[in-house]
N, C-alpha and C positions, 0 to 999 in steps of 0.2 A: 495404689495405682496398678492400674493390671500391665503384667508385660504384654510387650508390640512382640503379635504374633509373626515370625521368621524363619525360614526354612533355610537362611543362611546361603540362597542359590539365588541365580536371576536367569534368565531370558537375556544373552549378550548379542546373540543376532538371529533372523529368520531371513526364510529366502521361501518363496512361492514359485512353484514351474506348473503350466498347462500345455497340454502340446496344442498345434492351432487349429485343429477344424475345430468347428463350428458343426454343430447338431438345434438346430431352433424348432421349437415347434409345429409348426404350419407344414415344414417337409416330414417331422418324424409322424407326426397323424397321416399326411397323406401314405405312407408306404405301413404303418398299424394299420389304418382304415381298408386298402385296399388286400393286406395278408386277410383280414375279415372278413370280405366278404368273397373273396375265393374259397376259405372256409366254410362258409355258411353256407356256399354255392355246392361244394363237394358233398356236404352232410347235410343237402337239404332234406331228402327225404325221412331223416333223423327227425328231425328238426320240427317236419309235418306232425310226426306219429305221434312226437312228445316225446319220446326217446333220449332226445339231445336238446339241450341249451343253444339257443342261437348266440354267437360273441355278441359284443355289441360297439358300436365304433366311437373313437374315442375325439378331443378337438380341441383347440390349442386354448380354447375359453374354460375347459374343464381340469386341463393343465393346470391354468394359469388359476384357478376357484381351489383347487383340491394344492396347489403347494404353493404357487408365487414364483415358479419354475417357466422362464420365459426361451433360455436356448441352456446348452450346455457344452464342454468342450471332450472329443472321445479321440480315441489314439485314430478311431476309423470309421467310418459312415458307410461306406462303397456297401457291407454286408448289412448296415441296417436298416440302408433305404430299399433292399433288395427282399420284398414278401414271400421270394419262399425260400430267402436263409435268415434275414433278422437276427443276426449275429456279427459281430467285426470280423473283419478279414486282417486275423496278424500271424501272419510265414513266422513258423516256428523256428528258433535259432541252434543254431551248431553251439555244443559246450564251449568252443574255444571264444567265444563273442559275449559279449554282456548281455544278460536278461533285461526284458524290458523294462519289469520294476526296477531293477538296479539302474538303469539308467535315468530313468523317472527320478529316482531319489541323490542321484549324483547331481541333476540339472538343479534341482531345488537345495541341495546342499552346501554348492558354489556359491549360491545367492546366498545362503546365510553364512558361509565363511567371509566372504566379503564384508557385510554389513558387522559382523565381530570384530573384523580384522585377522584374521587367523586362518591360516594354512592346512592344510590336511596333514603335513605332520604334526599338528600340535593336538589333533583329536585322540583318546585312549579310548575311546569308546563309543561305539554307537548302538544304540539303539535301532531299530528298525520295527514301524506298526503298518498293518495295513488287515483290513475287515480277510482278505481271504489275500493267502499268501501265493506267488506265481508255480512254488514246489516245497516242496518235504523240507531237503536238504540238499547240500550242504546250506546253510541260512544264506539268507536276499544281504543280511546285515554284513558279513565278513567278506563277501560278494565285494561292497558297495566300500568296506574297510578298506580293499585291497587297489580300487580304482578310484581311492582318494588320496591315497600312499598313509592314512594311517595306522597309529601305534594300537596298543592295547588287546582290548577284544571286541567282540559283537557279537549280538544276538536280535534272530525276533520274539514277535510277542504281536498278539491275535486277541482282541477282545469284542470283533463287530464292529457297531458305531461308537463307541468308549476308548478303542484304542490308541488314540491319540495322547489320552489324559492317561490312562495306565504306559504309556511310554514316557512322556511328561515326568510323570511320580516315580518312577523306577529310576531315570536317570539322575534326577537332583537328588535321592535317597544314595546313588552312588557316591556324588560328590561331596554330598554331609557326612558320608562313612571314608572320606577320604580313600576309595578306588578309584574315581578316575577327578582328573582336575580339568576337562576339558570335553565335555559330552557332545553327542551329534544323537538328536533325536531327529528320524527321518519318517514320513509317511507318505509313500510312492502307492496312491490310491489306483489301481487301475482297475474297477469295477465293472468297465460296459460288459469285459469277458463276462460275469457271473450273473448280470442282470437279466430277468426274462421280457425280452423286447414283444412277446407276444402276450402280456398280460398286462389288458387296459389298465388294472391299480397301481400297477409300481411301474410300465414300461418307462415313464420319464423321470425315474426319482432321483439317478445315477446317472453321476461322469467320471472322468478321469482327469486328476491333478496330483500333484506335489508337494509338500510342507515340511520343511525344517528348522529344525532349533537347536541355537547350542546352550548348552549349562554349564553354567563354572558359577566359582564362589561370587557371593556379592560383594566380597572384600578387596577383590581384584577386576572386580566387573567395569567395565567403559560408562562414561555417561550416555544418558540415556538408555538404560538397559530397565528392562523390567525384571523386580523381585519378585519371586515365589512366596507368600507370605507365609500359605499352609494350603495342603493338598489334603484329601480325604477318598476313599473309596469305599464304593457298597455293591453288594449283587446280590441281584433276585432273579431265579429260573423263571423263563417265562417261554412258551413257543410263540409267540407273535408275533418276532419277529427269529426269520431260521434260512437257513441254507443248508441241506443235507451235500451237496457234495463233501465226497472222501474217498480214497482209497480201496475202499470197501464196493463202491457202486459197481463194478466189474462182475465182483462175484456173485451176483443178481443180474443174469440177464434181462428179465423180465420189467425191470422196475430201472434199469443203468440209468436212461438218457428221458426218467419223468421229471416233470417243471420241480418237482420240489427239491432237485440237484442244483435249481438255480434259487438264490433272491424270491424272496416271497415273504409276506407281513398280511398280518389283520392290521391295518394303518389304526383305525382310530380308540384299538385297542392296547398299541404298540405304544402310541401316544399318551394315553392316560398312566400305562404303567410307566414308561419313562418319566414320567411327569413328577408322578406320585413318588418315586423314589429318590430321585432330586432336591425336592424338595424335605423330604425326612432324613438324607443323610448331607446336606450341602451345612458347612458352620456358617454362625450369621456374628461375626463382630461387627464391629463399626467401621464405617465406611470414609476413610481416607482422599482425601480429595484428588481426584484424575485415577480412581480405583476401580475396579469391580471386579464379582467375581467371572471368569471364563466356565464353563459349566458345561458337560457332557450330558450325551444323551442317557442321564439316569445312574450312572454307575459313577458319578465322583466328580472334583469341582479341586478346581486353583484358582486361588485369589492372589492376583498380581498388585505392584505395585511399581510405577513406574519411578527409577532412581535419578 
């Protein structure tokens, strides 16, 4: 008899945060469409010679065809209903205040304390993911450590659209090596900053929400928790999907503030390769009844199991 595959960790609470506007279709094309064609008005005679590409306007039907994306929730609208900034309006904060991610990830964190039953001093550890991080240093994680009164340590951790599942795997790997007995996995996604609201392919792919989890053993876990059964990771280089901001864009004047500093993909390229990698590195035992597996975009897969 083969053993029942076990990671010895569970899922003991989660907690969801969105902040509440509201970004729905029908207004984010109206203010793309109208950036467009002040564009194409500016650069017409481009545009005449052959020189230039005319944009092309975008519509909540091709939205709704190309993702299944009907509205979404962003920290702020004000800048991207606005055609010639198409960017959020978020007032940079004084060091002595919390950063917005940190706070993003505290509001989602309380909901999954809550639902654990467990307090912020009973956390030694957190983890912190998010596709692009709000600064360098000191981490978003020990930020978010210190404005939940936990113990232990924190760190982040950065993998794009994967990072979820590589925070996931990192922390229950803590608690099987017995460093921490009480994890906080947080992803305080704030993405509108990075998304290029003036490029028809991706301008609605992205929002802003929240997502936490805690890990502890299963042998201590509450009912109704979900078990880890077995977690796996794989990567492959690919530029399809890329965000060149860093650090570095400064000391190129020339090239600082071009669209490839933000969000940008070959979508249906991006797609096949996350596809294709998933499925060559995802394990397939058998499948447990009220099971499956949860599965990232391409770089690795946890199969849960609820207790």
């Amino acid at each position: 008899m083969l053993k029942r595959a076990t990671t010895q960790t569970s899922i003991t609470g989660f907690g969801v945060w969105h902040p509440p506007t509201v970004l729905d279709n029908v207004e984010l094309c109206t203010a793309f469409n109208e950036y467009v064609r002040r564009d194409n008005a500016t650069h017409a005679e481009a545009i005449a010679a052959g020189t230039r590409e005319a944009l092309r306007e975008s519509s909540p039907e091709f939205i709704l065809r190309a993702s299944g994306i009907v509205k979404r929730y962003v920290e702020d609208k004000t800048g991207l209903l606005d055609p010639e900034r198409m960017c959020p309006n978020i007032p940079d904060r004084p060091e002595d205040q919390p950063s917005v991610q940190a706070e993003y990830a505290v509001h989602a964190a309380r909901k999954a304390l809550e639902v654990a039953g467990r307090a912020g001093e009973d956390i030694d550890l957190v983890v912190l993911g998010a596709s692009c991080l709000q600064r360098s240093y000191p981490a978003i994680a020990i930020e978010v450590q210190a404005l939940l009164g936990a113990r232990g340590h924190g760190f982040d951790v950065s993998l794009g659209c994967s990072t979820g599942m590589a925070a996931l795997q990192v922390a229950s790997q803590a608690v099987q090596l017995g460093q921490a007995r009480c994890a906080l996995v947080v992803l305080p996604e704030l993405t509108s900053p990075h998304l290029n609201w003036r490029d028809r392919d991706s301008h609605f792919i992205l929002g802003d929400a929240s997502v936490a989890m805690i890990i502890e053993a299963t042998d201590g876990a509450r009912p109704g928790s979900w078990e880890i059964r077995s977690t796996r990771m794989a990567s492959k280089w690919s530029n399809n999907i890329r965000n060149n901001f860093g650090y570095t864009n400064r000391c190129d004047p020339s090239t600082q503030h071009d669209a490839d500093k933000l969000f940008h993909q070959q979508g249906r390229h991006a797609f096949m390769d996350d596809g294709a990698l998933a499925d060559s590195s995802s394990t397939r035992p058998s499948r447990p009844t009220g099971s499956g597996p949860i599965r990232s975009r391409g770089t690795g897969s946890t199969r849960p199991t609820r207790t």
